[in-house]
C-alpha positions, 0 to 999 in steps of 0.5 A, spaced: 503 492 467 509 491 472 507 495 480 510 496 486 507 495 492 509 499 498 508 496 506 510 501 511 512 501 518 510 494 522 507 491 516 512 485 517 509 483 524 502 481 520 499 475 524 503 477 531 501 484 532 493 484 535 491 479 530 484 481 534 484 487 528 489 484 523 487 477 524 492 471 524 494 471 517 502 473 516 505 478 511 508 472 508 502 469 507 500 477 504 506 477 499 503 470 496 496 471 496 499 478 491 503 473 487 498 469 486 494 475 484 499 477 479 501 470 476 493 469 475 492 476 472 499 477 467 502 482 472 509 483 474 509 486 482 515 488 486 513 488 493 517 492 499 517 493 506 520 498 511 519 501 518 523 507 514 518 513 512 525 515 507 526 508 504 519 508 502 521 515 499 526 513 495 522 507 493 516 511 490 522 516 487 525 510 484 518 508 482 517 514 478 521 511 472 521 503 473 513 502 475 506 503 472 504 504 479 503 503 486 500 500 491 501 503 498 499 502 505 503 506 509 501 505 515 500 510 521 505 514 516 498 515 513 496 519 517 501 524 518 508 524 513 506 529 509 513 527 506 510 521 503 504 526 500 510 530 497 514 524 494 507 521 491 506 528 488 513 528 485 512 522 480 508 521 475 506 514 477 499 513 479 499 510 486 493 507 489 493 507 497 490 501 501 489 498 508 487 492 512 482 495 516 477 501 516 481 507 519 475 512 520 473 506 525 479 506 530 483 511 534 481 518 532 488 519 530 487 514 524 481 518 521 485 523 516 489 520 511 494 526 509 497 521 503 490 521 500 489 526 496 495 525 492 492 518 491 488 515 485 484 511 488 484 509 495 481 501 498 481 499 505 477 495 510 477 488 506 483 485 509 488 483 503 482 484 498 483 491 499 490 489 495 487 485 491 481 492 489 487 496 488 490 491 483 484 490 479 482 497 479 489 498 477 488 493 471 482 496 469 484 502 469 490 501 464 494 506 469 
């Protein structure tokens, strides 16, 4: 099984940006936890990070003939791209949204997800377990 894994808008400052919400682990230390997963399961993933909705639109087209699935969180794109709802709506591959915190529990902006609905399956409020429950949900499923 070969899976892309997108990261949105400022998920590269893991471990600086309000660590009292995200914690102190970097995204760094999130790509090796998602490595170690993958070698451990027999996988093969691809893990991309943009702070540019169009980048993580072309990635998920390109997805759609060179991936099995997706794992998505897209930050607060999540909450109002309804260009990343297309371009998950264009392509065949199965994509899984996740995130590290539970957005319902935070600012009220955060509690519609608009890319949800396009989704398979949504993981969220475990940190990089919500990752790792999307890999395994994928692996399950057979996707």
């Amino acid at each position: 099984m070969n899976i892309l894994i997108l990261n949105g808008p400022n998920l590269n400052m893991l471990g600086i940006r309000e660590p009292d919400i995200y914690g102190n682990k970097t995204y760094h230390d999130l790509e090796d936890t998602l490595k170690t997963f993958a070698q451990e399961n027999n996988i093969t993933v691809d893990i991309k990070q943009s702070n540019f909705e169009g980048v993580l639109i072309d990635l998920l087209h390109y997805a759609h003939d060179h991936f099995d699935a997706v794992i998505l969180n897209a930050g607060a794109l999540t909450h109002y791209s309804y260009s990343l709802y297309d371009a998950i709506k264009s392509i065949t591959t199965p994509v899984v949204e996740v995130h590290l915190t539970t957005p319902e529990n935070r600012d009220k902006f955060r509690h519609q997800s608009v890319i949800k609905e396009a989704c398979i399956a949504t993981f969220q409020g475990d940190g990089f377990n919500s990752y790792l429950d999307g890999l395994k949900y994928l692996i399950k499923e057979e996707v």
